[in-house]
C-alpha positions in Angstrom: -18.9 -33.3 23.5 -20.0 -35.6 20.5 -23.9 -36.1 20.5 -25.9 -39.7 19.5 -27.8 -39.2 16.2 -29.7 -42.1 15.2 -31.2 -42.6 12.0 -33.1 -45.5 9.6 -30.2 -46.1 7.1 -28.9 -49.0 6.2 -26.4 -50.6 8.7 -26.7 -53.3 11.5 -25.0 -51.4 14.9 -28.8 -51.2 16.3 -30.5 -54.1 14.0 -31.5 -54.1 10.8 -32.1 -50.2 9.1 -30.7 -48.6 12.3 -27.1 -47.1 12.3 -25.5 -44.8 14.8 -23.8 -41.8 13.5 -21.3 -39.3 15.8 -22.0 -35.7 15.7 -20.6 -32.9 17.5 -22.9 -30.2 18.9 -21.1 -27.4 16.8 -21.9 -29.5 13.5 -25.5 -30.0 14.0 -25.8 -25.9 15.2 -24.6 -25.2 11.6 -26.7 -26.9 9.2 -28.9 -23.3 9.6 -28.7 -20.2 8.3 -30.3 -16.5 9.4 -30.2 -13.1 7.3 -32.3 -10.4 9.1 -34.7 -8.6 6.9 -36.0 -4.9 7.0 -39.2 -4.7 5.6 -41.7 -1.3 6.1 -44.5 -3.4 5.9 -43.7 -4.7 9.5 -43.6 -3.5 13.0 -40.0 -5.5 13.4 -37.6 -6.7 10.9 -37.4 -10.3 10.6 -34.9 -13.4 10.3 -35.2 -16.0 7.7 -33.9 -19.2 7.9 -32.6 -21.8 5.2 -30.6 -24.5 5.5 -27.3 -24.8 5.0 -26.2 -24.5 1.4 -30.5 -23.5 0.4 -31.1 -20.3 -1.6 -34.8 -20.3 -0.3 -36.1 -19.5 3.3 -38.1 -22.8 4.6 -39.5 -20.1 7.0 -39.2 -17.0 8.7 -39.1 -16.1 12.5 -40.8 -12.5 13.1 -41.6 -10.5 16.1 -45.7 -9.5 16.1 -47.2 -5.9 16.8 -47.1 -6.8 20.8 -43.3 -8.2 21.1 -44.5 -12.0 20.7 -42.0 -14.5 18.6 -44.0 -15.6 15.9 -42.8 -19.0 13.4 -43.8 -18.8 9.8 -43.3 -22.0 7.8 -43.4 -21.4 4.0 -45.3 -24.0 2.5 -42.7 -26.2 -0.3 -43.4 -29.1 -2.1 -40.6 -30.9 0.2 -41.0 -31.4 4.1 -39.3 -29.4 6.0 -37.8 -31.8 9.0 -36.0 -30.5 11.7 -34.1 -32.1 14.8 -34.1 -31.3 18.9 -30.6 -29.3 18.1 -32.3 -27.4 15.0 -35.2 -26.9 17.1 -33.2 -25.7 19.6 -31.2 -23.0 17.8 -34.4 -21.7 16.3 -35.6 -20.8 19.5 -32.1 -19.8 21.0 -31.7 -17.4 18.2 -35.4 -16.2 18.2 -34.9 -15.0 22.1 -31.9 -13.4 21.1 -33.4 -11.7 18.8 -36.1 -10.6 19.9 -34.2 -9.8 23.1 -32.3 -7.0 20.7 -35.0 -5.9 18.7 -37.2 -4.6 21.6 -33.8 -2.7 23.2 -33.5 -1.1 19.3 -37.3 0.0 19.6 -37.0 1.1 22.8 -34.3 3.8 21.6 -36.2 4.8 18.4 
């Protein structure tokens, strides 16, 4: 199923500055990437998350003391913009997550 994006770039499909461009679902789900990282300063490892293609995190999704999802945003000298469908696989994957990270404390 191919999603509506809409942007401001130049094109006249919507008026002037407005463009529509055709996305699938799977292709806006990948433009982020996760690497899980063990760190003894913390209760629960943690995921950070770049975008595709980055070598720096634009932030980090961690799981607090008391099993609560907790999103840290790095600060950058760029803004960080994210979509619904980023949004939404930053909370998909913070659920699953945290979802396996309780069962893995649970059998420590």
């Amino acid at each position: 199923m191919d999603d509506l994006y809409i942007t401001g770039r130049k094109g006249s499909e919507l008026g002037a500055g407005w463009k529509i461009y055709r996305l699938s679902w799977s292709a806006m789900m990948k433009q982020l990437e996760f690497e899980k990282v063990g760190d003894i300063n913390s209760f629960f490892p943690y995921l950070c998350v770049y975008f595709k293609g980055e070598s720096e995190p634009f932030m980090d999704i961690g799981i607090s003391e008391k099993g609560v999802i907790e999103f840290n945003f790095y600060s950058s000298k760029k803004d960080v913009v994210l979509n619904m469908y980023q949004w939404s696989e930053l909370s998909e994957r913070a659920q699953i997550f945290l979802k396996a990270e309780l069962q893995n404390k649970e059998l420590e």
